[in-house]
C-alpha angles and dihedrals in degrees: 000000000000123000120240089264101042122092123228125230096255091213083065113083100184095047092047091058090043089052094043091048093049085055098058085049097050107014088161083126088052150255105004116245099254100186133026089262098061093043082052078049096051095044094052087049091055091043095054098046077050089049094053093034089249147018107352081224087075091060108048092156104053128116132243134172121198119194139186125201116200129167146065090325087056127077143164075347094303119119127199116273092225090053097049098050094041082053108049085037089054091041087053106048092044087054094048089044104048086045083056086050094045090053106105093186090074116052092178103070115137096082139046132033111321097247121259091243095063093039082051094046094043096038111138120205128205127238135178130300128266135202114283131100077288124346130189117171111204118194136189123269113290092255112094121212098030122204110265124227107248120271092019105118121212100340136068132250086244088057102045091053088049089053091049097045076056089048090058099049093050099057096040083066105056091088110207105052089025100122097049083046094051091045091049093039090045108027097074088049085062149222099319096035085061093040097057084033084063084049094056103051092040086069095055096045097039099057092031099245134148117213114200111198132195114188109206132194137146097266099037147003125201130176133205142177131231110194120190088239087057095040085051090060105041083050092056097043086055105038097040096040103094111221129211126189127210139136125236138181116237125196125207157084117314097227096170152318137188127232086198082065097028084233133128123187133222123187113217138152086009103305144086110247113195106222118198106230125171112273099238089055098049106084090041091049087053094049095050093049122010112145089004126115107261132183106224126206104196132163114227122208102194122195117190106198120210102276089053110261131135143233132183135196119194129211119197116235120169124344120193134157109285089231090062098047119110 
Protein backbone atom coordinates (compact mmCIF):
# COMPACT_ATOMS: atom_id res chain seq x y z
CA UNK A 1 0.00 0.00 0.00
CA UNK A 2 1.03 3.36 -0.62
CA UNK A 3 2.10 5.80 2.16
CA UNK A 4 0.11 9.14 2.67
CA UNK A 5 3.09 11.19 0.26
CA UNK A 6 3.53 9.09 -2.04
CA UNK A 7 1.35 9.22 -5.55
CA UNK A 8 -0.35 6.16 -7.05
CA UNK A 9 -0.05 5.09 -10.45
CA UNK A 10 -3.74 6.36 -11.61
CA UNK A 11 -4.01 3.50 -14.01
CA UNK A 12 -3.97 1.52 -10.92
CA UNK A 13 -7.45 1.24 -9.21
CA UNK A 14 -6.53 -0.53 -6.26
CA UNK A 15 -3.58 1.66 -5.47
CA UNK A 16 -5.49 4.64 -6.00
CA UNK A 17 -8.13 3.57 -3.25
CA UNK A 18 -5.30 2.42 -0.93
CA UNK A 19 -3.69 5.77 -1.38
CA UNK A 20 -7.12 7.78 -1.04
CA UNK A 21 -8.03 5.84 2.00
CA UNK A 22 -4.25 6.49 3.84
CA UNK A 23 -4.92 9.83 3.34
CA UNK A 24 -8.31 10.01 5.37
CA UNK A 25 -6.49 8.37 7.90
CA UNK A 26 -3.53 10.69 7.94
CA UNK A 27 -4.56 13.96 5.89
CA UNK A 28 -1.58 15.83 7.64
CA UNK A 29 -0.47 16.69 3.69
CA UNK A 30 -4.15 18.07 3.13
CA UNK A 31 -7.75 17.62 1.60
CA UNK A 32 -7.74 14.68 0.30
CA UNK A 33 -8.10 14.50 -3.56
CA UNK A 34 -11.88 13.22 -3.79
CA UNK A 35 -12.16 12.65 -7.72
CA UNK A 36 -9.46 11.83 -10.58
CA UNK A 37 -9.39 15.21 -11.43
CA UNK A 38 -8.21 16.55 -8.16
CA UNK A 39 -5.62 13.79 -7.73
CA UNK A 40 -4.53 14.99 -11.51
CA UNK A 41 -4.70 18.38 -9.61
CA UNK A 42 -2.63 17.35 -6.90
CA UNK A 43 0.21 15.44 -9.27
CA UNK A 44 0.70 18.46 -11.57
CA UNK A 45 1.05 20.54 -8.47
CA UNK A 46 3.84 18.32 -7.24
CA UNK A 47 5.49 18.22 -10.87
CA UNK A 48 5.65 21.66 -11.23
CA UNK A 49 7.13 22.52 -7.73
CA UNK A 50 9.68 19.55 -9.07
CA UNK A 51 10.03 21.43 -12.35
CA UNK A 52 11.12 25.15 -10.49
CA UNK A 53 13.17 23.30 -7.43
CA UNK A 54 10.83 24.29 -5.35
CA UNK A 55 7.11 25.65 -4.89
CA UNK A 56 5.92 26.29 -7.98
CA UNK A 57 4.60 29.66 -6.07
CA UNK A 58 8.22 30.91 -6.14
CA UNK A 59 8.23 30.77 -10.20
CA UNK A 60 5.73 32.12 -11.19
CA UNK A 61 7.34 32.94 -14.62
CA UNK A 62 8.49 29.90 -15.73
CA UNK A 63 7.43 28.05 -18.64
CA UNK A 64 6.12 25.38 -18.92
CA UNK A 65 4.60 23.45 -21.87
CA UNK A 66 1.95 20.24 -21.19
CA UNK A 67 1.21 18.14 -23.79
CA UNK A 68 -1.21 15.08 -24.57
CA UNK A 69 -0.69 12.64 -27.21
CA UNK A 70 -3.98 10.55 -28.42
CA UNK A 71 -4.42 8.45 -31.37
CA UNK A 72 -3.31 5.21 -33.20
CA UNK A 73 0.26 5.68 -31.92
CA UNK A 74 -1.16 5.77 -28.63
CA UNK A 75 -2.31 2.99 -26.68
CA UNK A 76 -3.42 1.74 -22.57
CA UNK A 77 -1.65 5.20 -22.10
CA UNK A 78 1.67 4.04 -23.87
CA UNK A 79 2.73 5.73 -26.84
CA UNK A 80 5.36 4.33 -29.60
CA UNK A 81 8.90 5.02 -28.95
CA UNK A 82 9.47 6.05 -32.48
CA UNK A 83 6.53 8.52 -32.23
CA UNK A 84 7.59 10.11 -29.02
CA UNK A 85 11.47 10.92 -30.07
CA UNK A 86 10.51 12.10 -33.75
CA UNK A 87 8.11 14.35 -31.81
CA UNK A 88 10.08 16.05 -29.08
CA UNK A 89 13.09 16.19 -31.81
CA UNK A 90 10.62 17.97 -34.31
CA UNK A 91 9.17 20.16 -31.42
CA UNK A 92 12.68 21.16 -30.64
CA UNK A 93 14.06 22.03 -33.53
CA UNK A 94 10.76 24.16 -34.66
CA UNK A 95 11.08 25.91 -31.56
CA UNK A 96 15.11 26.65 -32.01
CA UNK A 97 14.43 27.62 -35.64
CA UNK A 98 11.27 30.20 -35.41
CA UNK A 99 13.27 31.92 -32.31
CA UNK A 100 16.08 32.27 -34.96
CA UNK A 101 13.56 33.69 -37.10
CA UNK A 102 12.19 35.87 -34.44
CA UNK A 103 15.91 37.33 -33.74
CA UNK A 104 15.93 40.81 -35.22
CA UNK A 105 19.75 41.30 -34.55
CA UNK A 106 20.54 38.91 -37.41
CA UNK A 107 18.96 39.66 -40.57
CA UNK A 108 20.79 36.60 -42.40
CA UNK A 109 19.04 33.53 -40.85
CA UNK A 110 18.11 30.75 -43.32
CA UNK A 111 21.67 29.06 -43.45
CA UNK A 112 24.56 27.90 -40.93
CA UNK A 113 24.43 26.58 -37.52
CA UNK A 114 21.44 28.53 -35.27
CA UNK A 115 23.76 30.28 -32.81
CA UNK A 116 24.37 28.64 -28.61
CA UNK A 117 23.10 31.23 -27.34
CA UNK A 118 19.30 30.68 -29.02
CA UNK A 119 19.39 26.70 -28.50
CA UNK A 120 20.34 27.73 -24.82
CA UNK A 121 17.61 30.34 -24.58
CA UNK A 122 14.74 27.91 -26.40
CA UNK A 123 15.91 24.55 -24.65
CA UNK A 124 12.90 22.46 -23.49
CA UNK A 125 13.34 19.82 -20.44
CA UNK A 126 11.48 16.99 -19.80
CA UNK A 127 9.68 16.23 -16.87
CA UNK A 128 7.43 13.31 -15.70
CA UNK A 129 4.26 12.01 -17.17
CA UNK A 130 0.82 12.93 -16.25
CA UNK A 131 -2.28 11.41 -16.58
CA UNK A 132 -3.72 11.60 -20.09
CA UNK A 133 -3.78 9.00 -22.91
CA UNK A 134 -0.05 10.08 -22.83
CA UNK A 135 1.27 13.27 -20.93
CA UNK A 136 4.95 14.98 -20.99
CA UNK A 137 5.30 18.08 -19.42
CA UNK A 138 8.67 20.29 -21.07
CA UNK A 139 9.88 23.26 -19.19
CA UNK A 140 12.43 26.15 -19.86
CA UNK A 141 15.87 25.96 -18.97
CA UNK A 142 16.49 26.10 -14.77
CA UNK A 143 17.58 29.38 -14.90
CA UNK A 144 14.63 31.99 -14.21
CA UNK A 145 14.60 35.54 -15.91
CA UNK A 146 16.26 34.72 -18.84
CA UNK A 147 18.19 37.40 -20.97
CA UNK A 148 15.85 38.80 -23.89
CA UNK A 149 16.84 39.13 -27.12
CA UNK A 150 17.05 43.16 -27.93
CA UNK A 151 14.23 44.87 -29.10
CA UNK A 152 11.85 42.15 -27.88
CA UNK A 153 9.39 44.05 -25.04
CA UNK A 154 7.97 42.08 -21.94
CA UNK A 155 8.38 38.09 -23.34
CA UNK A 156 11.01 35.99 -24.07
CA UNK A 157 12.35 34.59 -27.45
CA UNK A 158 11.31 30.88 -26.02
CA UNK A 159 7.73 32.20 -25.57
CA UNK A 160 7.20 33.97 -28.67
CA UNK A 161 8.23 30.75 -30.80
CA UNK A 162 5.92 28.76 -28.67
CA UNK A 163 3.12 31.26 -29.52
CA UNK A 164 3.90 31.03 -33.11
CA UNK A 165 4.21 27.17 -33.27
CA UNK A 166 0.41 27.78 -31.69
CA UNK A 167 -0.23 30.16 -34.31
CA UNK A 168 0.44 27.65 -36.78
CA UNK A 169 -1.67 24.98 -35.42
CA UNK A 170 -4.87 27.37 -35.10
CA UNK A 171 -5.08 28.24 -37.98
CA UNK A 172 -4.24 24.87 -39.51
CA UNK A 173 -7.60 23.86 -37.88
CA UNK A 174 -10.04 26.20 -39.22
CA UNK A 175 -10.62 24.05 -42.08
CA UNK A 176 -11.92 26.34 -45.39
CA UNK A 177 -9.28 29.22 -45.75
CA UNK A 178 -6.36 26.68 -43.80
CA UNK A 179 -3.92 26.57 -46.26
CA UNK A 180 -3.72 30.91 -47.03
CA UNK A 181 -3.65 31.14 -42.79
CA UNK A 182 -0.87 28.70 -42.43
CA UNK A 183 1.20 30.49 -45.44
CA UNK A 184 0.67 34.03 -43.82
CA UNK A 185 1.23 32.58 -40.05
CA UNK A 186 4.43 30.52 -41.30
CA UNK A 187 6.09 32.60 -44.72
CA UNK A 188 7.81 35.80 -42.59
CA UNK A 189 9.54 33.00 -39.99
CA UNK A 190 11.61 31.60 -43.45
CA UNK A 191 12.78 28.90 -45.39
CA UNK A 192 14.07 26.49 -42.41
CA UNK A 193 11.30 27.47 -39.84
CA UNK A 194 8.80 26.08 -42.52
CA UNK A 195 10.69 23.61 -43.24
CA UNK A 196 10.93 22.06 -39.42
CA UNK A 197 7.27 23.42 -39.10
CA UNK A 198 6.48 20.84 -41.94
CA UNK A 199 8.50 18.29 -39.57
CA UNK A 200 6.73 18.77 -37.14
CA UNK A 201 3.35 18.26 -38.48
CA UNK A 202 4.55 15.10 -40.69
CA UNK A 203 5.03 13.23 -37.28
CA UNK A 204 1.61 13.83 -36.11
CA UNK A 205 -0.23 12.85 -39.61
CA UNK A 206 1.89 10.08 -40.48
CA UNK A 207 1.46 7.99 -37.40
CA UNK A 208 -2.35 9.31 -36.84
CA UNK A 209 -1.85 11.05 -33.68
CA UNK A 210 -3.52 14.35 -32.01
CA UNK A 211 -1.29 16.46 -29.83
CA UNK A 212 -3.20 18.78 -27.35
CA UNK A 213 -0.81 21.65 -26.01
CA UNK A 214 -1.11 24.02 -23.17
CA UNK A 215 1.65 26.79 -23.07
CA UNK A 216 2.14 27.98 -19.42
CA UNK A 217 4.07 31.24 -17.83
CA UNK A 218 3.65 33.39 -15.11
CA UNK A 219 1.67 36.20 -16.99
CA UNK A 220 -0.61 33.76 -19.56
CA UNK A 221 -1.52 30.17 -20.62
CA UNK A 222 -3.04 29.24 -23.94
CA UNK A 223 -3.85 25.77 -25.38
CA UNK A 224 -4.19 24.46 -28.79
CA UNK A 225 -4.80 21.43 -30.61
CA UNK A 226 -3.00 19.92 -33.34
CA UNK A 227 -5.26 17.01 -35.05
CA UNK A 228 -3.68 14.59 -37.72
CA UNK A 229 -6.08 15.71 -39.96
CA UNK A 230 -4.69 19.46 -39.25
CA UNK A 231 -1.27 18.53 -39.16
CA UNK A 232 -2.03 16.82 -42.53
CA UNK A 233 -2.91 19.63 -43.80
CA UNK A 234 -0.39 22.11 -42.47
CA UNK A 235 2.23 19.36 -43.76
CA UNK A 236 0.88 19.48 -47.08
CA UNK A 237 0.48 23.65 -47.33
CA UNK A 238 4.52 23.84 -46.35
CA UNK A 239 6.05 21.07 -48.07
CA UNK A 240 3.98 21.36 -51.45
CA UNK A 241 4.04 25.88 -51.65
CA UNK A 242 7.14 26.63 -53.94
CA UNK A 243 9.41 29.96 -52.47
CA UNK A 244 11.35 32.37 -54.34
CA UNK A 245 13.57 34.87 -52.91
CA UNK A 246 14.49 38.68 -54.55
CA UNK A 247 14.84 42.04 -53.51
CA UNK A 248 13.07 44.78 -54.82
CA UNK A 249 12.89 48.82 -54.24
CA UNK A 250 9.16 50.32 -53.25
CA UNK A 251 8.17 53.89 -53.45
CA UNK A 252 5.55 55.52 -51.37
CA UNK A 253 4.16 57.18 -48.46
CA UNK A 254 5.11 55.58 -44.78
CA UNK A 255 1.13 55.60 -43.19
CA UNK A 256 1.90 53.52 -40.12
CA UNK A 257 3.59 50.67 -38.44
CA UNK A 258 3.52 48.97 -35.00
CA UNK A 259 6.79 48.14 -32.56
CA UNK A 260 4.52 45.69 -30.76
CA UNK A 261 4.65 43.83 -34.38
CA UNK A 262 8.13 45.08 -35.42
CA UNK A 263 6.20 46.31 -38.86
CA UNK A 264 6.08 49.76 -40.75
CA UNK A 265 3.63 50.49 -43.90
CA UNK A 266 4.04 52.02 -46.73
CA UNK A 267 1.11 52.72 -49.19
CA UNK A 268 2.24 52.35 -53.10
CA UNK A 269 0.65 51.45 -56.44
CA UNK A 270 -2.73 51.60 -54.54
CA UNK A 271 -2.23 49.28 -51.74
CA UNK A 272 -0.91 48.97 -48.20
CA UNK A 273 2.33 46.61 -48.13
CA UNK A 274 3.28 45.42 -44.43
CA UNK A 275 7.04 45.64 -44.17
CA UNK A 276 8.82 43.65 -41.30
CA UNK A 277 11.33 46.33 -39.45
CA UNK A 278 13.25 45.65 -36.13
CA UNK A 279 11.36 46.45 -33.32
CA UNK A 280 13.69 49.00 -31.74
CA UNK A 281 13.68 51.08 -35.21
CA UNK A 282 10.34 51.20 -35.70
CA UNK A 283 9.17 54.03 -33.77
CA UNK A 284 12.28 56.09 -34.94
CA UNK A 285 11.68 55.14 -38.38
CA UNK A 286 8.01 56.48 -37.90
CA UNK A 287 9.10 59.65 -36.47
CA UNK A 288 11.65 60.46 -39.27
CA UNK A 289 9.11 59.74 -42.10
CA UNK A 290 5.57 59.21 -41.43
CA UNK A 291 3.39 60.56 -44.13
CA UNK A 292 6.41 61.42 -46.06
CA UNK A 293 7.49 59.77 -49.73
CA UNK A 294 10.32 56.80 -48.94
CA UNK A 295 12.27 54.62 -51.14
CA UNK A 296 12.15 51.40 -49.68
CA UNK A 297 14.95 48.49 -50.17
CA UNK A 298 12.94 44.86 -48.80
CA UNK A 299 13.65 41.62 -49.26
CA UNK A 300 10.47 39.36 -50.40
CA UNK A 301 10.24 35.97 -49.64
CA UNK A 302 7.14 34.71 -52.12
CA UNK A 303 5.42 31.41 -51.62
CA UNK A 304 3.00 30.27 -54.39
CA UNK A 305 0.72 27.43 -52.75
CA UNK A 306 -0.71 24.64 -54.88
CA UNK A 307 -3.66 26.16 -56.26
CA UNK A 308 -1.55 29.03 -57.49
CA UNK A 309 -1.82 31.82 -55.22
CA UNK A 310 0.58 33.91 -53.91
CA UNK A 311 1.93 35.28 -50.71
CA UNK A 312 4.46 37.58 -50.06
CA UNK A 313 6.73 38.65 -46.66
CA UNK A 314 8.59 41.62 -46.71
CA UNK A 315 11.75 42.37 -45.00
CA UNK A 316 12.82 46.04 -44.59
CA UNK A 317 16.05 46.88 -45.84
CA UNK A 318 16.94 50.05 -46.08
CA UNK A 319 14.43 53.05 -45.92
CA UNK A 320 15.58 56.70 -46.98
CA UNK A 321 13.61 60.02 -48.27
CA UNK A 322 12.54 59.53 -51.83
CA UNK A 323 14.09 62.82 -52.70
CA UNK A 324 17.61 61.47 -51.66
CA UNK A 325 17.49 58.45 -53.30
CA UNK A 326 19.90 57.86 -56.56
Amino acid sequence: MSSPHELPDITDPQAMRSWLAARRANPTGGPAPRSLSELRSAQLRKLARSLSGGSAEHAPGHPVLRFSLDGEGVRAHQVESALLGDWLRALQNAVQSIAYALDELRPTREFGPIPKEIQRKTRLFSGAVFASSYGMVLASGPEQGQAEIPGVDGDTVLDRAMHRILDVADRASIGDGAEDAVLESALPLGRRAMKHLSELSDVLASHGTNATLNWETGASSRRSTFTSRSAERCRTVLSSAHMEDATDRLTGTVVGGSKLRGSIEIEAEGSVIVIRAPKHEVTSLLAAHAERRVTADVHVLTARSAGGREHRSYLLLDLSPHDSAG
